[in-house]
C-alpha positions in Angstrom: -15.4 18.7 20.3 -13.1 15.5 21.8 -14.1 12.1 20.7 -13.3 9.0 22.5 -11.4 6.1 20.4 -14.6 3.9 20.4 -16.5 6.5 19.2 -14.4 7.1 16.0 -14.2 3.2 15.8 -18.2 3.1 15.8 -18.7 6.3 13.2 -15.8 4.9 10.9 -18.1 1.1 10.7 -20.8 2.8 10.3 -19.2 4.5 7.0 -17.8 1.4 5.7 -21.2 -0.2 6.3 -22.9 2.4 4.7 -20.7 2.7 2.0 -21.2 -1.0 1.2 -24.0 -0.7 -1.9 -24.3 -4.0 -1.9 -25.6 -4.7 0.4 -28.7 -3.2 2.6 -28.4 -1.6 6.9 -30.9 -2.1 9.6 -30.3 -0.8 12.8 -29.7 -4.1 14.4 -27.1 -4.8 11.1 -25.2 -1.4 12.3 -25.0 -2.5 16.1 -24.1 -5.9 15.2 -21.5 -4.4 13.3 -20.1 -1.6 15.3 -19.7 -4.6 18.2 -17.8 -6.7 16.1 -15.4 -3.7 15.6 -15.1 -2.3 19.3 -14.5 -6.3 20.1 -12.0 -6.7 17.3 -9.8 -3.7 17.5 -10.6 -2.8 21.2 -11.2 -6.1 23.0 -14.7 -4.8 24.2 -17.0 -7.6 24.0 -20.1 -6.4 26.1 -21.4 -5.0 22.6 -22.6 -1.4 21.6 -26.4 -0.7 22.7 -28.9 0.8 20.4 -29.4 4.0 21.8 -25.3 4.3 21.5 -25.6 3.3 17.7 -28.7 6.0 17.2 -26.8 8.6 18.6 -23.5 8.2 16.8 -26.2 8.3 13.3 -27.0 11.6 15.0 -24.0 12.7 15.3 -22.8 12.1 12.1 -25.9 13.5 10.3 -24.7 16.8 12.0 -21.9 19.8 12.0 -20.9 19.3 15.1 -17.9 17.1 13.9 -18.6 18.8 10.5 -19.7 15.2 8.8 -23.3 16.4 7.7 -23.6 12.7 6.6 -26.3 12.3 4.6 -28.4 9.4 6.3 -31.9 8.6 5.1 -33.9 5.6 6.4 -35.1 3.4 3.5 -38.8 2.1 3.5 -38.1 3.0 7.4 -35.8 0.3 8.0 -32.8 0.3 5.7 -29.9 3.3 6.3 -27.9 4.1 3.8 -26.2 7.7 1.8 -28.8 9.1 0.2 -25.5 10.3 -1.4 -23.3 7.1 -3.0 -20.6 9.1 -3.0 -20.4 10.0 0.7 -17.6 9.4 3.2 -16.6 10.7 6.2 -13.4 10.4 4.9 -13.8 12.7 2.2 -14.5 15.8 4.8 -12.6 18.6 4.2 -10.3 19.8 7.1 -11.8 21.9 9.7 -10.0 25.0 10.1 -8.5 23.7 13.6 -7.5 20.5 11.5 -5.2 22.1 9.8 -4.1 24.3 12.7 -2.9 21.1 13.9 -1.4 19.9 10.7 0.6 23.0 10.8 2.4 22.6 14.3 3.1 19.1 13.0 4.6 20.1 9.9 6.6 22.7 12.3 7.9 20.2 14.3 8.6 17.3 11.6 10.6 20.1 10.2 13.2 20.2 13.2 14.3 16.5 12.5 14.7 16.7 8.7 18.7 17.4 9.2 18.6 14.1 10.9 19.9 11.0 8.9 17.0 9.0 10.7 14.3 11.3 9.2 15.7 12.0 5.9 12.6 10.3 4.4 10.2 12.6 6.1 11.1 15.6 3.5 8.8 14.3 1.1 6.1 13.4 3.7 6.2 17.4 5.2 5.9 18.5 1.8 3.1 17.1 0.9 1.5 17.9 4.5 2.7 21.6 3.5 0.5 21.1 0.3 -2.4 19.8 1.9 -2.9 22.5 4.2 -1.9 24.8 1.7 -4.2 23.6 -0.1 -7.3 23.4 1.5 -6.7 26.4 2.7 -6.3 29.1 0.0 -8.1 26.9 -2.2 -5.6 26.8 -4.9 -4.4 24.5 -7.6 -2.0 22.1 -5.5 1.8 23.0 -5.9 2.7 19.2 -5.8 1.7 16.5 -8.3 1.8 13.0 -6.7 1.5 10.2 -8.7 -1.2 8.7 -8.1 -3.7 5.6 -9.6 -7.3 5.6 -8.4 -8.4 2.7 -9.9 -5.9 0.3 -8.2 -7.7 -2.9 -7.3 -6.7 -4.4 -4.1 -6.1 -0.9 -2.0 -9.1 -1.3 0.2 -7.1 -4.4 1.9 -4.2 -1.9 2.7 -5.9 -1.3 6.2 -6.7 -4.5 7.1 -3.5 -5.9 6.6 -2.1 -2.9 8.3 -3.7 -3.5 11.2 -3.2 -7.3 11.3 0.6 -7.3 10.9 0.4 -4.5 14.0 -1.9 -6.6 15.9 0.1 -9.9 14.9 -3.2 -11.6 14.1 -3.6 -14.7 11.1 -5.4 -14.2 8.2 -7.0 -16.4 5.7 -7.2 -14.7 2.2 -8.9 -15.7 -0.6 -6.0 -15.0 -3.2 -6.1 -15.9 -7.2 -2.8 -15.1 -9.1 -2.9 -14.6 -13.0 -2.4 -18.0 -13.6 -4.8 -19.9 -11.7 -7.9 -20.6 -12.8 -10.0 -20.6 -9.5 -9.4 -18.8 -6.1 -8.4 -20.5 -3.4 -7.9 -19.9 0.8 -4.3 -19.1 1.7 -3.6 -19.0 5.8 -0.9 -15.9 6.1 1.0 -14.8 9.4 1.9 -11.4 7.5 4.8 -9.1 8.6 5.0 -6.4 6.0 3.7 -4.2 3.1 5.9 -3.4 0.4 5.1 -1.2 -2.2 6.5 -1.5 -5.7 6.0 1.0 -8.7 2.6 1.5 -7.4 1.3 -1.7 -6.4 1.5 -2.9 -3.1 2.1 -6.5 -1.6 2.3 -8.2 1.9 5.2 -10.5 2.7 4.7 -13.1 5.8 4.1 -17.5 5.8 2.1 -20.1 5.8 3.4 -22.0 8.5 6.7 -21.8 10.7 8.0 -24.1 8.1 7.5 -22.6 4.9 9.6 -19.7 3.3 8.6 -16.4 2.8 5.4 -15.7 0.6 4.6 -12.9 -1.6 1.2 -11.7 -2.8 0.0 -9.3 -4.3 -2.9 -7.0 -3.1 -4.6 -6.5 -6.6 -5.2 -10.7 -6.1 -6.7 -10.9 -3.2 -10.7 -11.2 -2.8 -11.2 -11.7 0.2 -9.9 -11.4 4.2 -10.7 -13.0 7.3 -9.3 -13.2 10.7 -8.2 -17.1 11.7 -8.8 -17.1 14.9 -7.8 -20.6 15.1 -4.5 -20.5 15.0 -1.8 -18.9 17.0 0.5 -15.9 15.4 4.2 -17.3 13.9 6.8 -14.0 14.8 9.8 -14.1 12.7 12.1 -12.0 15.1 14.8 -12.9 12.2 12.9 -11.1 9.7 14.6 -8.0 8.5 12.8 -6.4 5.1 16.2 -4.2 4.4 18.2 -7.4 4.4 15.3 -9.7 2.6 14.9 -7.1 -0.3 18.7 -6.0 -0.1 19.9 -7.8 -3.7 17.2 -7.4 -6.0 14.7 -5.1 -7.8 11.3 -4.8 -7.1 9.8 -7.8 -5.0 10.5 -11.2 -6.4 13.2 -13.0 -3.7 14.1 -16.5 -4.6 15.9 -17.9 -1.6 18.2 -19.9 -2.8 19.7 -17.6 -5.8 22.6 -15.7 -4.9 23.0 -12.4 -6.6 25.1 -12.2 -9.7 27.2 -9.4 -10.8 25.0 -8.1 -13.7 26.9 -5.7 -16.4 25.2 -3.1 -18.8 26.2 -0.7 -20.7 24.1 2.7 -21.3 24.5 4.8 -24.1 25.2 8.3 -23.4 21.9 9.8 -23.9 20.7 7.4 -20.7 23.6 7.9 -18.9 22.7 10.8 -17.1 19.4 9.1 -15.7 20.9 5.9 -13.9 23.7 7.9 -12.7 21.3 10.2 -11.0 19.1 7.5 -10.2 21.0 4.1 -9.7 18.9 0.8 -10.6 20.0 -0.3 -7.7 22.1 0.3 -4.3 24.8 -2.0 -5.5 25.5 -0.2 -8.8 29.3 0.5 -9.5 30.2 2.8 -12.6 33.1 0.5 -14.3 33.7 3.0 -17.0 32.8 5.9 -18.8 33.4 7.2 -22.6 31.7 9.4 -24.9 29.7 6.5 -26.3 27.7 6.0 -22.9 28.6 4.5 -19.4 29.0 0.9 -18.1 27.8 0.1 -15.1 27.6 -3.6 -12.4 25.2 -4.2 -10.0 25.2 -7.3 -7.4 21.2 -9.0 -7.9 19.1 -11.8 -8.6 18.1 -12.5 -11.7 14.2 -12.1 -11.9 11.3 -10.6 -14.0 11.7 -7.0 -12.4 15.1 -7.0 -13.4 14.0 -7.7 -16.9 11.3 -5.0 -17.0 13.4 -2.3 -15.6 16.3 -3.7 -18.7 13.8 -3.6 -21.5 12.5 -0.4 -20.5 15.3 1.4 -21.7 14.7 -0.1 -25.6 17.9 -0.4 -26.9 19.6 2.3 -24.8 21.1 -0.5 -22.8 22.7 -3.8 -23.3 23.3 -6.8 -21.1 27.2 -7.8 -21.3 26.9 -10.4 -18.8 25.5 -12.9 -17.5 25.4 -15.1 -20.6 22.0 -16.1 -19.0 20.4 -12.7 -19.0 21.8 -11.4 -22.1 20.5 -14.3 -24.0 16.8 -13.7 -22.8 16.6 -10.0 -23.0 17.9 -10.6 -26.2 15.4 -13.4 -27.4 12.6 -10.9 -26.0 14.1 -8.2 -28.4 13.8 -10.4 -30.9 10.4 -11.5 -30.6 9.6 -7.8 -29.9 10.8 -7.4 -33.7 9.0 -10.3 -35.3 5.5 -8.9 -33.8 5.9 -5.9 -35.8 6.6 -7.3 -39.7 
């Protein structure tokens, strides 16, 4: 059965209202909401009526799209799951779902010879899986990994959709070392993900650099409607992120050539997967390898450094060497 766009954008709000436990739905709660969605995403601003809303609850209480949502009516006046659990978006796929999913994965396939879609393999592999496995209802054949208790996902979407949309945001945003929140107004422009934790890049104002937060720190996001969107046609995230690891960028640190030598055990696993793009092999012996890479000196550097132990030491900078080798040393005193 086709459904409009609107429709989908009224059934998805009434999800995420539902799925809000703190906090209880009338009817009139539900319209109010599913207006301020069609007007937000969809520019509609004649609002939804209630017969529309009622409908879509029946809809979505039946198979016909194959939700079988679980609405009850509360003391007859609040809706809610009568199932916490609930989502829409925990459906299986219809068998004409993944149908579909199967001509794409047919079609992705044609481009993967392509240098331009060489990242895709992984993506039609695990499209592969998912069809494969809803649809035998076997063990998956690919393990992902994967942390369900990240805080700060649920933001993914909205930020999503206001770096597409070029809209300002103001976010409520504590970092570890504050002590209290406090409003940050952000013109974002991308979502970088970083050993499982994500982050959105954009700026304050036209005259302040680049900011960085993360997304397990925010608490909170609001559209500023006040203000007018800053584009940064400069901006270029390959070039931003092209001399360091992981997500820290000063802007005025130039990279420095940063040597390290692996013992021969390790060897293997940053040859096979470089630290970095820059990495040069300098030489080679039966003791281990040593290697250069062109960076900035920052905390991910130092993470990725002292998670080797003492597989691997810093031979230059003096800068670097010195404090991975102070945090070895501390390291040591903890344990006597």
């Amino acid at each position: 059965m086709p459904v409009n766009r609107n429709a989908l954008i009224r059934y998805n709000t009434i999800d995420k209202c539902l799925r809000n436990k703190y906090r209880q739905w009338t009817l009139e709660d539900l319209i109010e909401a599913c207006s301020e969605a069609l007007y937000e995403y969809e520019g509609i601003d004649k609002g939804v009526s209630k017969r529309t809303v009622q409908m879509d609850i029946q809809m979505m209480r039946s198979d016909k799209l194959g939700y079988n949502a679980p609405i009850v009516v509360k003391d007859r006046k609040y809706y809610l799951y009568e199932d916490p659990e609930y989502s829409i978006k925990n459906n299986p796929l219809t068998e004409n779902d993944l149908n579909k999913l199967n001509e794409v994965i047919d079609i992705l396939r044609q481009f993967k010879g392509f240098s331009h879609f060489q990242e895709m393999s992984g993506m039609i592999q695990r499209l592969e899986d998912k069809v494969y496995t809803a649809r035998t209802q076997e063990h998956s054949i690919i393990h992902l990994e994967t942390n369900h208790h990240l805080v700060g996902i649920e933001h993914l979407d909205d930020l999503y959709q206001a770096i597409q949309k070029k809209q300002v945001l103001t976010i409520k945003y504590q970092s570890f070392k504050a002590k209290r929140p406090h409003n940050i107004t952000l013109h974002p422009y991308l979502l970088k993900e970083y050993r499982n934790r994500w982050f959105v890049l954009g700026r304050k104002s036209v005259k302040e650099p680049l900011l960085t937060l993360a997304l397990d720190r925010i608490q909170e996001i609001s559209l500023n409607k006040q203000l007018t969107f800053i584009e940064d046609p400069d901006f270029n995230a390959d070039e931003h992120f092209k001399h360091v690891i992981g997500v820290t960028v000063e802007r005025h640190q130039r990279p420095q050539k940063v040597h390290l030598a692996i013992d021969q055990k390790n060897a293997p696993y940053v040859i096979t997967k470089p630290l970095h793009q820059s990495q040069q092999a300098v030489s080679q012996s039966t003791e281990g390898i040593e290697i250069t890479i062109e960076v900035q000196l920052n905390y991910e550097l130092e993470r990725v450094i002292l998670g080797f132990g003492n597989s691997v030491k810093v031979l230059s900078p003096e800068r670097l060497k010195k404090r991975i080798k102070k945090i070895h040393e501390e390291a040591a005193q903890s344990y006597d």
